[in-house]
Structure formats: C-alpha cells, structure tokens
N, C-alpha and C positions, 0 to 999 in steps of 0.2 A: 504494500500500500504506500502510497504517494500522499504525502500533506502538502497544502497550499496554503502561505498565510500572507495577508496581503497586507500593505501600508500604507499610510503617506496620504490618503484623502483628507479632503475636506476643504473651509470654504477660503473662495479665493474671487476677485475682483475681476472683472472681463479685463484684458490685456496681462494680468500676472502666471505666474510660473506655478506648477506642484511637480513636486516626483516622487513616482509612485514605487513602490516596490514590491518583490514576491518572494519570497523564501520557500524553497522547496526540503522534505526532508523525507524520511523515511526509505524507500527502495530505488533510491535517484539515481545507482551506478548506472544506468539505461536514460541516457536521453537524447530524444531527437533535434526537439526545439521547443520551445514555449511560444506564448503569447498574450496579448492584450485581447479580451472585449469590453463590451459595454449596452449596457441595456439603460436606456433614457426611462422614463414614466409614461406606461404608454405604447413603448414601439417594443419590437422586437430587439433581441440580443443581436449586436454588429459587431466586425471585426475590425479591433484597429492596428496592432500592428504586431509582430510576429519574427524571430528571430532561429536559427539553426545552430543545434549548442558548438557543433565541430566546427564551420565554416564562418559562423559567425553570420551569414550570407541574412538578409531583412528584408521585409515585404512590411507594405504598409497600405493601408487605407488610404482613399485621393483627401478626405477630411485631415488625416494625419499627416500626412506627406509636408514638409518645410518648416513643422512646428513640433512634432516629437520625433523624440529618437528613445527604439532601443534598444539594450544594452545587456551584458550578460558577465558573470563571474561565475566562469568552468569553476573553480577551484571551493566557491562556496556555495554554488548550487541556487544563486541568484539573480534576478531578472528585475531589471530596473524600466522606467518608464520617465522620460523629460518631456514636461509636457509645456512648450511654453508660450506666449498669446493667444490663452486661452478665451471661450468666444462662452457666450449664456449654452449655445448648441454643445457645448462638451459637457454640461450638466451628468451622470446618469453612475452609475452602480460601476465600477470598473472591478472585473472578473481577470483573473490570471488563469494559465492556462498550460496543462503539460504533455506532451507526447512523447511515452516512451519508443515510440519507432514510426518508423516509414510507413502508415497504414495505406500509401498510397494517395490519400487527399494533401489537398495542398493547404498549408498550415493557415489560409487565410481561411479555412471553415473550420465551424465547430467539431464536424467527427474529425477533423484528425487527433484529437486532442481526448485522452486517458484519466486527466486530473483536473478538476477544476478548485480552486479558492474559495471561499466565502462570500467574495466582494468587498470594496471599499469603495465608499461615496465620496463622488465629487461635486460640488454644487460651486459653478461660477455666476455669478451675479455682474448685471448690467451697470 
C-alpha cells in the first residue's frame, strides 16, 4: 500500500504564489510518475500537471502551462507543485496522484494512477 499526504493549501490573493506538496510513503520502491488534479465545486476532477519519476520528463494542463511547475525528489519520495499567478479559476481541492507502473494511459488521466491523496484546498480570491 501506497500513502498520499498532501500540503501546502490554502488561501491566497488572485496574482500570489502557493506550493503545494505530496509525500508518498509506504511501498514507493515502484514508481512511474505522479501527479497533480483538481476538482473545482461543481465540475469534474481535471488534470493538471504530471511528472515521470526516472526521466523527470512533465506534461501539463494548457491552464497550467507558464504558471506551474512540477517537480520531484527520487530520493524522498516527493512531488512538489509551484503554482504561481494564481487566477479565482484555480480555486478547487488539489489531489496528488501515484502510478506505480506503465498501465499504458498517459499520466494526464486519472486510470493511470494506483494512489490517490486526501486532497488539499486551495481557494484564490479576487
């Protein structure tokens, strides 16, 4: 089993910065890639951005693209999230995400992903 504990919400001012993080622990010698969602109030759960633990290689949501990066540390088994001019639209529940292998989908969807977090909320204000 795979734990997911997530960080770093909450509230912040339209144009300010949060970083977010994730701590993975329990059976983590196995990992493909991790990742960001988020679910607003209301919508469905979206992808935002998504990393490969070996290559490092990133995919990101066209929402996320020029404003977050992220980021990852092999060695402690954490995935960070810079999230910054932030907009009231990035509002929503921000979910971490873990894939121990290659299920074949592409890490920008939900199946490919084995673990999920708890969620930690971000509410940006106008």
């Amino acid at each position: 089993q795979v734990q997911l504990v997530e960080s770093g919400g909450g509230l912040v001012q339209a144009g300010g910065s949060l970083r977010l993080s994730c701590a993975a622990s329990g059976r983590t010698f196995i990992i493909y890639g991790m990742g960001w969602f988020r679910q607003a109030p209301g919508k469905e759960r979206e992808f935002v951005a998504a990393i490969t633990w070996s290559s490092g290689t990133t995919t990101y949501a066209n929402s996320a693209k020029g404003r977050f990066t992220i980021s990852r540390d092999n060695a402690k088994n954490t995935m960070d999230l810079q999230m910054n001019s932030l907009k009231p639209d990035d509002t929503a529940v921000y979910y971490c995400a873990l894939a121990q292998r290659n299920r074949g989908r592409a890490l920008l969807e939900g199946q490919a992903y084995d673990s999920w977090g708890q969620g930690t909320p971000v509410t940006v204000s106008s």
